[in-house]
N, C-alpha and C positions, 0 to 999 in steps of 0.2 A: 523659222520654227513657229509651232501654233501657240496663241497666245494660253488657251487655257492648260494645256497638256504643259507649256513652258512653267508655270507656276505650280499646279500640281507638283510636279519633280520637285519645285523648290521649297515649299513648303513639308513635302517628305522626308526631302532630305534634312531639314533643319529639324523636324522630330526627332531623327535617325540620330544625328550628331550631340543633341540632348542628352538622348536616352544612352549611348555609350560612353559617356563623359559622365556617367554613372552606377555604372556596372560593369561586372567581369569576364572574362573567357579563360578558353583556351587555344592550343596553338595550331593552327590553317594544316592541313594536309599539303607536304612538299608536294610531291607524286601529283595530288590535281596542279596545284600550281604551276607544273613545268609541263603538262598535259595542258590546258588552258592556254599556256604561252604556245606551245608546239601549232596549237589550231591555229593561233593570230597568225603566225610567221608561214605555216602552211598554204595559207590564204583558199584556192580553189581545190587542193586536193583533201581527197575523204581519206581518213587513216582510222583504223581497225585499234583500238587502246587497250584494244581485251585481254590480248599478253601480258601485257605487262600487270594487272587486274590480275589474272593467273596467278604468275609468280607471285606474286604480293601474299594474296588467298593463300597459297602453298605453304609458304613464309610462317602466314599467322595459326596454320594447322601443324606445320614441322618447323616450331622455332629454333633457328641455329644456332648452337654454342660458341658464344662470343672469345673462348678458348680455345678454339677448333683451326686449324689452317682453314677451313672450308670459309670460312670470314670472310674473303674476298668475292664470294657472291654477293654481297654485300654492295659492291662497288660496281659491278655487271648492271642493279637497277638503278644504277647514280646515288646510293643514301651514302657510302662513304667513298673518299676518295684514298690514293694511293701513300699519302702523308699521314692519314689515320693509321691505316690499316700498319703501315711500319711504327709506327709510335705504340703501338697496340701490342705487339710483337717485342718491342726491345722491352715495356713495361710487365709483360707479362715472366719476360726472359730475367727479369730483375727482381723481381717484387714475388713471380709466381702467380698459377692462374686466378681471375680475379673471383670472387664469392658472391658478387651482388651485380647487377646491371648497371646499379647505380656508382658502382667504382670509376666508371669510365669518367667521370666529371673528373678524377686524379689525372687521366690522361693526357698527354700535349695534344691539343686540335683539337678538343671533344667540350664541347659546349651545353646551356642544358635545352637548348633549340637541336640539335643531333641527337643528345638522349630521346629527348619527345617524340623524334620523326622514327627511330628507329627501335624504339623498344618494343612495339608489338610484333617484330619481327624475331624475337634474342631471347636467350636465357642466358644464365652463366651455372655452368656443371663442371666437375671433374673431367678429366680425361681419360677415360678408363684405357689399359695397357690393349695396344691391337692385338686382336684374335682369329685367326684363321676363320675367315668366314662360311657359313655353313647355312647352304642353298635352304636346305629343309625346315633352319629355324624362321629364313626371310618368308616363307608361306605360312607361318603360321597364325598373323593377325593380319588379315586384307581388310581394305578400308573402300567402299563403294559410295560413288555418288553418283545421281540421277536430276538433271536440271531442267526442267519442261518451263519455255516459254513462250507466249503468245503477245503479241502487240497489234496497234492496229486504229487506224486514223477514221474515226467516227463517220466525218464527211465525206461525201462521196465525189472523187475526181473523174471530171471529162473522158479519163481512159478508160472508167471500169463502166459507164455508161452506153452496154454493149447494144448496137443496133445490128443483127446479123445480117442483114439483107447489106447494107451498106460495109462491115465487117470482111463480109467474103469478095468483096467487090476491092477494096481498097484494104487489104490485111494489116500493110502498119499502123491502121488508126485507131487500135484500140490494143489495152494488154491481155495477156490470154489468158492470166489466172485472175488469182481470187486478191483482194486488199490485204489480206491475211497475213501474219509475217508470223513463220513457226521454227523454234528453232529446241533442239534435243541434245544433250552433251550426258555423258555416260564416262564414271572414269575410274580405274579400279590400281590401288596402291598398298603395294604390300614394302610396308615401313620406310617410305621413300629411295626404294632401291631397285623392288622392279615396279613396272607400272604399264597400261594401257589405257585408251582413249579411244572414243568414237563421239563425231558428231555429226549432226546433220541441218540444213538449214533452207527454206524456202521463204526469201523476202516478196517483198507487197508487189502484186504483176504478175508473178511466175506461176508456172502449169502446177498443179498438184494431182487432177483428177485430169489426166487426158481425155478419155470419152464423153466428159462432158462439152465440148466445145465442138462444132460445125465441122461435116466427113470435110470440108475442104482445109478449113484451117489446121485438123488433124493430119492430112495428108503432108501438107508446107511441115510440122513439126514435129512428127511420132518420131523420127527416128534423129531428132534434135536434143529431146526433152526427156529428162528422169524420170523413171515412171511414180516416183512420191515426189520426195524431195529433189530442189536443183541441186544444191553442193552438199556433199559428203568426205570427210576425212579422219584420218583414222592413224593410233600409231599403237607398235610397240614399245616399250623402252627397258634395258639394264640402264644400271648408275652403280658406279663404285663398287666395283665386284672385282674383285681378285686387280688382274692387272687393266680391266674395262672400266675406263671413266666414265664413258658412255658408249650406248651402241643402239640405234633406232632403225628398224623397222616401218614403213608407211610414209607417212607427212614428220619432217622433220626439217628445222631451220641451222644454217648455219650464219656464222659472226666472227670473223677473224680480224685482228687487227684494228686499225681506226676504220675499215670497211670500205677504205677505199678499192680494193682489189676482190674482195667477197663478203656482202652482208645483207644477207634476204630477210629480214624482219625488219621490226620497227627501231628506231635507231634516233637518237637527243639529238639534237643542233645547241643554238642557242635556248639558253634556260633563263629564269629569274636570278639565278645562282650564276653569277658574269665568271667563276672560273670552272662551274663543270664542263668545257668542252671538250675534255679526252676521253674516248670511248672505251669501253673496257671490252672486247671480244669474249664473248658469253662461248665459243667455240661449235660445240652440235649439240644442240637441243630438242625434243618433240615441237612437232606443229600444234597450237593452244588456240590459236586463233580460226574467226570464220572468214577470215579475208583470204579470197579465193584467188588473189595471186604472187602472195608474195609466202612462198613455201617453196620446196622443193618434196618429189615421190619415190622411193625408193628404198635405199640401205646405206646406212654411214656409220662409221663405228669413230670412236678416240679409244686410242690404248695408250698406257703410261707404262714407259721404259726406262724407270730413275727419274732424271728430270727431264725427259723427252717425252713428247706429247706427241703423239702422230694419228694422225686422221684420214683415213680415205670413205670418199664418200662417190656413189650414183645415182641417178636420177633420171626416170623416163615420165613426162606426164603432157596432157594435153591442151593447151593455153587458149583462149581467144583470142580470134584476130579478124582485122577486119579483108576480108575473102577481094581479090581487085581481079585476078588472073585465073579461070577455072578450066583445065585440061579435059575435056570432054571425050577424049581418044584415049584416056589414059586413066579417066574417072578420078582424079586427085587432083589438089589443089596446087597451081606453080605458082603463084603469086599473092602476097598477102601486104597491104600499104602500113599497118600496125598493130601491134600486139594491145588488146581492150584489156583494163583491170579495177573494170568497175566490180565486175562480178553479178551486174545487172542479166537476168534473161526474161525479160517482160512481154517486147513484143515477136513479131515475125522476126524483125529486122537484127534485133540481137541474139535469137536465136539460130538464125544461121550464122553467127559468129561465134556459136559455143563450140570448144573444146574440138577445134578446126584444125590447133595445129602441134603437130606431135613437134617435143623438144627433149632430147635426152643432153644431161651436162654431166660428166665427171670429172676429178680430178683430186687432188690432198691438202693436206697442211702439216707442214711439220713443224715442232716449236722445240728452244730450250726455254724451262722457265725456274728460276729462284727467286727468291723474298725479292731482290734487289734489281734485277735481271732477266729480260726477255727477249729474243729477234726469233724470226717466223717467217718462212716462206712458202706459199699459195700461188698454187697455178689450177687452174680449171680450163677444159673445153666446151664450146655450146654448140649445139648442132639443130636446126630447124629441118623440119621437113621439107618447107618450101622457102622462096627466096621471100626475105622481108625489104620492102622496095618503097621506102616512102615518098607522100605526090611531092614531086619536085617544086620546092620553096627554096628562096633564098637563105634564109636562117637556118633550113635544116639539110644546107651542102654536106656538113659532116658527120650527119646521124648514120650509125650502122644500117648497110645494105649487104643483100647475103646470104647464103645458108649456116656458115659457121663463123664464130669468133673465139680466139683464144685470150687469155689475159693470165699475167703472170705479177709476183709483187713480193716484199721484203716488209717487213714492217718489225718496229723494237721499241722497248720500254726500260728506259734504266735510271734509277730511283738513288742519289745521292744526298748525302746528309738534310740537305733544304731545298732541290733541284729534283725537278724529274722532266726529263725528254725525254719525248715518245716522238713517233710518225713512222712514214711509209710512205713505198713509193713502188709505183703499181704502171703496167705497159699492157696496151693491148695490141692484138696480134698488126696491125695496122701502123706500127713502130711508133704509136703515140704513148704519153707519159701524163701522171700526173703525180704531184708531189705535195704532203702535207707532212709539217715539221712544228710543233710546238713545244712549250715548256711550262711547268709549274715551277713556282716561287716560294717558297716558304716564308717571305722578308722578316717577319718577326714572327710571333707569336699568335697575333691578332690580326697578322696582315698579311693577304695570299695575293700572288700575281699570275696570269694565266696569258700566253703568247701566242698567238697560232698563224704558222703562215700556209698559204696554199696555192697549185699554181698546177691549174688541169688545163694540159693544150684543148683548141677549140676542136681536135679531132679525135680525143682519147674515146673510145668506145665499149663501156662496160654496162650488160642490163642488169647485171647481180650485185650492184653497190649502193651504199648509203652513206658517205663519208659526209661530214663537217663542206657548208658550203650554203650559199646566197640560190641557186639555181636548183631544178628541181631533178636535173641532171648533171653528175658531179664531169661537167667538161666546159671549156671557153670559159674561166674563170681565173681571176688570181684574186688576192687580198690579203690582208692580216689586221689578224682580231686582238683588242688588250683588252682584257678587264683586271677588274681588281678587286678584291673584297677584305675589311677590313671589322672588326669587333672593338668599338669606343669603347663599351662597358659591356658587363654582364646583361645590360636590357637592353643597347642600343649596338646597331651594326649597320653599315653603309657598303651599298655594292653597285658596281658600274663597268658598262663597258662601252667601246667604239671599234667599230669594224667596217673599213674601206673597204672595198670591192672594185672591181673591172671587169667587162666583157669584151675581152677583143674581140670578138664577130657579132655578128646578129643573132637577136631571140626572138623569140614570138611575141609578135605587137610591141616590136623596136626594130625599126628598119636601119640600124644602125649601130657601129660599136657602142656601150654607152659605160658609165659609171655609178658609184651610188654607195652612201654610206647610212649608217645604222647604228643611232645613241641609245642606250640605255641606262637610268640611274632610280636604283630603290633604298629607301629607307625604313629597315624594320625596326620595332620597337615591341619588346615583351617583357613590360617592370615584373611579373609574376607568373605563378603556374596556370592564373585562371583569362589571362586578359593577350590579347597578341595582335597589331596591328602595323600595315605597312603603306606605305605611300609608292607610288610608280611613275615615272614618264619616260616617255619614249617617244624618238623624233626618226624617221625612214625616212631616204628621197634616194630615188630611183628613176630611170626615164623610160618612158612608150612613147607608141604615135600618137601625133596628134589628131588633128580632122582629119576622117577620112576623103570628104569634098574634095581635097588636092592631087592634083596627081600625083606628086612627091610626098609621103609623109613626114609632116617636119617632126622630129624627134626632140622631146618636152620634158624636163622633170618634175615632178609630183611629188611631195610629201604628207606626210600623214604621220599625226601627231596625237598621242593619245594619255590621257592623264586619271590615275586612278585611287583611290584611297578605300583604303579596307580594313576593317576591323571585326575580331571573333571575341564576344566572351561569354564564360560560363555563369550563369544566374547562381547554379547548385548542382549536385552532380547529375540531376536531373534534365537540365534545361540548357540551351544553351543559344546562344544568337550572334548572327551576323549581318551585318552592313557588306555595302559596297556601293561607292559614287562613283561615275567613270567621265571620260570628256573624251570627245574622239573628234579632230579635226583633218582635213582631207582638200587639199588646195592643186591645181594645175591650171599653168596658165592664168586667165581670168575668173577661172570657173575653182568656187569652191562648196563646200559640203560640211557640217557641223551636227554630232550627237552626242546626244547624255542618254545614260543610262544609270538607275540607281535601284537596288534592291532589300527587301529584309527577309531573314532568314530565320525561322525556327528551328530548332531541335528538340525532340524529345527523345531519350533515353527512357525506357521503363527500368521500374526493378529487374535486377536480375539479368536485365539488356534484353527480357523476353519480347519487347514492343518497342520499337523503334520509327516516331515518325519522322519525316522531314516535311515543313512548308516553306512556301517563296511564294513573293506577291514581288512583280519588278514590273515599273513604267521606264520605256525607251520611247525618244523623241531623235530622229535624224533625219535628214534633208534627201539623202541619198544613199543607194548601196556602198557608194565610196566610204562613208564614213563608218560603217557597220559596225559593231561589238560585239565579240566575242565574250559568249560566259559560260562555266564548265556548272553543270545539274548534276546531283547527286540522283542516281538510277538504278538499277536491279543491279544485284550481284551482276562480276564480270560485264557490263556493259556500261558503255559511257555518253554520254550525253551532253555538245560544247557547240548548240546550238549560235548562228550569225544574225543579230537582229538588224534590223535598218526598217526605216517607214517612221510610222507611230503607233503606238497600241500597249500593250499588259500582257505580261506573263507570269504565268501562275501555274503551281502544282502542289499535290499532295503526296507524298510515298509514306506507306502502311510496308514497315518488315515484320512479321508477327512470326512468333516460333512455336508452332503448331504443337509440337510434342518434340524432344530430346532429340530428337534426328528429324526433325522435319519443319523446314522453313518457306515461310510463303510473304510473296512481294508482289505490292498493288501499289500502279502510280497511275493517275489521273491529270494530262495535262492540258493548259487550254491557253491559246495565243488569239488574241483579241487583234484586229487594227481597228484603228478610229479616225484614218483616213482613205480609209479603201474598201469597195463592195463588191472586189473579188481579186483572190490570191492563186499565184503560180500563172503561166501559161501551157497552152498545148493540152497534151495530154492530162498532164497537173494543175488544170486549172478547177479551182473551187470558187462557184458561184456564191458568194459569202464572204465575210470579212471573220473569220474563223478557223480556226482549227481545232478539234480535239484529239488528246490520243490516248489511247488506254494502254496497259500492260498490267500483264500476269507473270507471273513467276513462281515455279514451285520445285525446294531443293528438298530431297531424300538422301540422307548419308544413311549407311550400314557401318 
């Protein structure tokens, strides 16, 4: 590590530890927390958080009556679990509906860390007597918003550094569009019951103005590229209308079960919270998000029949892939090696991978469900245009090949005095299985247990699932997960968990079966309303290849160990600030890798909440990308920001929310990444000449 950057950190950080050993807060946002965590555990894949951002949004504009059956939405975003929510239920069934938000502190499970995370979401009201609902009064107050935002990386990359003469000679070496990144959302709600959506999105690379670019590069992509925008989607939606729970129109997500069998959104794993890992099937939803492959296009309705829930849902729309086999006699594509879901269309080369391959899926869901009691069976078919045929590797002997796949599955939730089992168990048409079975604990009052076992053959075959799992594809896996969480006092609580894992076959960059487990233990502490601070560690080993040099790769395990302490408190109701120290260790073989990262955080709240800034000034010092850090950035409404640092250098930003007038909000962040051992960052097309970045964003919301 560098001697002076080592000191700086230390010296910071001993300010840092001062300064909150004297002052106070408030309590951390769950929701980043387990966003934050998702990134670390995600490792190389990019995820879309905007969803879930949505819902929340929606939440704090249509707070839910904490009286209502409807409560169980509640538990769909992980704020409460299945032990609350029936505790909730018998107290209300005893006592009658509650009068204040602040009641729930009477309730079994309900802490005042629960109140905090989920009060901006709740109110508590009467139950008014049901009434025949009446189409013509829901049109009477609609609710419009209009989101226009702009971002955009100051410095200029290698790609957009267009030489045409060299361009049309060699087309994959440059992107076609502009640095630009524009995105448009338009959303119109008449009393959360009907509702529509439209948006549109062009990221940094993509075509926006087709004729401005060379007749030849024109020629390779006019009939690739959107003549504005690359991605557009779009929904209608009912909700709770007569006997329609739901019914979508357009871009619309399904979530059934623990999602082993069907779940195309975004979906928890492991959390900070060691017992949320039972998923709550959110069932058919609208599409909210710009992540351009994890939705499905069409029509799906849920209707309720007493306590029978049934769904049928279709789907035609057209996916990326990368093109290996092209029928020239037949002008259609027979061959495609994999489905791409970046959602990138920058150069030539990704542009002949847009929206290549038609896939229509249909299929249902039918559920019983009561307070106590649920089981649910899902079956869908998936149908490609052409054969998906990946290049023949050893690890990926059992990855689906093919035009169609079927899958079919059961899954149940039944909720006993202090006990709740749940799971599912899910086949694809290829006669393979996989199987997840857990349990929640109630042991005392102050002390939850959470069990999960699972065990996906290495040939199960499903591309519409998210279930609970170590791999980024829920197959060739077993293990089981414990944690536990416990509440010492009213300020203190300890939470922990250990999860063994196995891969019977090979995975990418492990030439071999392998093994690998995953500790985690955090200690929060919140003596007050104004102060809340947590400690973390966590220890992963896992094994890959080793040197490539060999003919054989010998197969290694690595861990990686990382150690963290955080703390938030409130100056006034004004002000507010946060710390954070981190240690990240990263060893295989003889080769290891060590970084710190520490940062401070301002808040300001204006009167009236009309001016809202946020600053962050953070030094990272690390040896290697192994050792990276993950940290979640507070950013424009609906977008997220949980950038990987490694190297050496400074990060720093400003975000300006200013509330223009009564219905109209505007959002400015300004950010800038320093190294201070390197005189050019990214390669390839993404290489910046400089030890720098900056990046700008605009944002501006109009509600009606």
């Amino acid at each position: 590590m560098h001697f002076d950057m080592k000191w700086k950190t230390i010296i910071f950080a001993g300010l840092l530890l001062f300064i909150s050993n004297n002052l106070k807060a408030q309590e951390p946002n769950a929701i980043h927390r387990a966003i934050e965590f998702i990134a670390e555990y995600a490792e190389e894949e990019e995820i879309d958080f905007s969803e879930i951002a949505f819902e929340l949004r929606n939440l704090q504009e249509y707070p839910l009556n904490i009286n209502s059956d409807r409560v169980k939405i509640l538990s769909n975003l992980y704020l409460l679990n299945d032990f609350q929510i029936n505790n909730l239920y018998l107290y209300i069934s005893e006592y009658g509906p509650l009068l204040s938000i602040y009641e729930l502190l009477a309730v079994k499970g309900f802490d005042k860390r629960t109140l905090q995370t989920i009060a901006p979401f709740i109110t508590a009201k009467k139950i008014k007597a049901p009434e025949k609902e009446k189409l013509a009064g829901i049109f009477k107050y609609p609710h419009h918003e209009i989101l226009l935002r702009y971002t955009r990386l100051l410095e200029e990359k290698e790609g957009f550094k267009k030489d045409d003469s060299i361009w049309q000679r060699e087309p994959g070496k440059y992107y076609c569009g502009s640095p630009d990144k524009f995105y448009l959302r338009y959303k119109l709600n008449f009393q959360d019951r009907i509702k529509a959506g439209f948006l549109a999105e062009k990221d940094p690379g993509e075509v926006i103005f087709i004729h401005t670019l060379p007749d030849t590069i024109q020629q390779l992509i006019n009939h690739k590229a959107s003549p504005v925008f690359d991605f557009y989607s779009g929904y209608m939606q009912l909700e709770s209308i007569y006997n329609i729970r739901s019914l979508v129109i357009g871009d619309y997500q399904l979530g059934f079960g623990q999602g082993l069998t069907l779940w195309t959104g975004l979906g928890f794993g492991k959390s900070p919270s060691a017992i949320n890992i039972k998923k709550y099937g959110y069932g058919l939803k609208a599409n909210h998000s710009s992540n351009e492959s994890g939705f499905l296009r069409g029509a799906a309705g849920t209707f309720q029949l007493g306590k029978l829930d049934i769904t049928a849902f279709y789907s035609s729309l057209k996916r990326d892939a990368n093109i290996t086999v092209y029928d020239s006699i037949l002008a259609e594509i027979a061959e495609v090696s994999s489905l791409q879901s970046t959602g990138y269309h920058r150069t030539v080369n990704e542009l002949t991978d847009r929206n290549v391959l038609g896939n229509k899926v249909f299929g249902g869901n039918i559920s019983f469900n009561s307070r106590r009691f649920h089981i649910g069976a899902t079956a869908f078919k998936s149908s490609f245009a052409a054969e998906i045929n990946p290049n023949e590797k050893l690890y990926n002997k059992y990855y689906f090949r093919g035009k169609e796949s079927a899958v079919a599955g059961m899954d149940f939730n039944w909720l006993m005095r202090e006990v709740n089992f749940f799971g599912e168990i899910s086949y694809s048409g290829n006669n393979a299985k996989a199987i997840l079975l857990g349990a929640l604990f109630n042991v005392q009052s102050r002390v939850n247990l959470a069990v999960l076992y699972r065990d996906y053959d290495k040939n199960y075959q499903n591309l519409f699932c998210n279930a609970f799992g170590e791999n980024s594809r829920n197959m060739n896996e077993t293990g089981i997960y414990v944690g536990i969480q416990t509440q010492l006092s009213k300020s203190f609580s300890l939470s922990a968990y250990c999860d063994l894992f196995e891969f019977p076959w090979l995975r990418s960059r492990t030439d071999a079966p392998s093994q690998g487990r995953d500790y985690h233990f955090q200690a929060d502490y919140i003596p007050n309303d104004h102060i809340s601070m947590y400690a973390r560690f966590r220890y992963k080993e896992k094994s890959e290849n080793g040197s490539a040099e060999a003919y054989m790769h010998e197969i290694l395990p690595y861990q990686k160990n990382s150690l963290r302490y955080h703390i938030e408190y409130r100056l006034n109701p004004l002000l507010t600030l946060r710390n954070r120290i981190e240690y990240s260790y990263w060893k295989m073989d003889n080769e290891s890798s060590r970084g710190y990262l520490i940062y401070q955080d301002i808040v300001y709240m204006g009167p009236a909440k009309r001016l809202r800034v946020y600053f962050r000034y953070a030094l990272f010092d690390t040896d290697s990308y192994n050792s990276r850090i993950y940290v979640y950035e507070n950013d424009l409404l609906y977008a997220f920001s949980i950038p990987a640092f490694y190297e050496r250098g400074i990060r720093s930003y400003i975000l300006f929310n200013y509330k223009l007038a009564k219905n109209i909000s505007f959002w400015l962040k300004l950010a800038r990444l320093q190294y201070t051992n390197l005189e050019e960052t990214g390669s390839g097309k993404d290489l910046i000449k400089g030890n720098h970045k900056t990046d700008i964003r605009l944002q501006l919301r109009i509600r009606l």
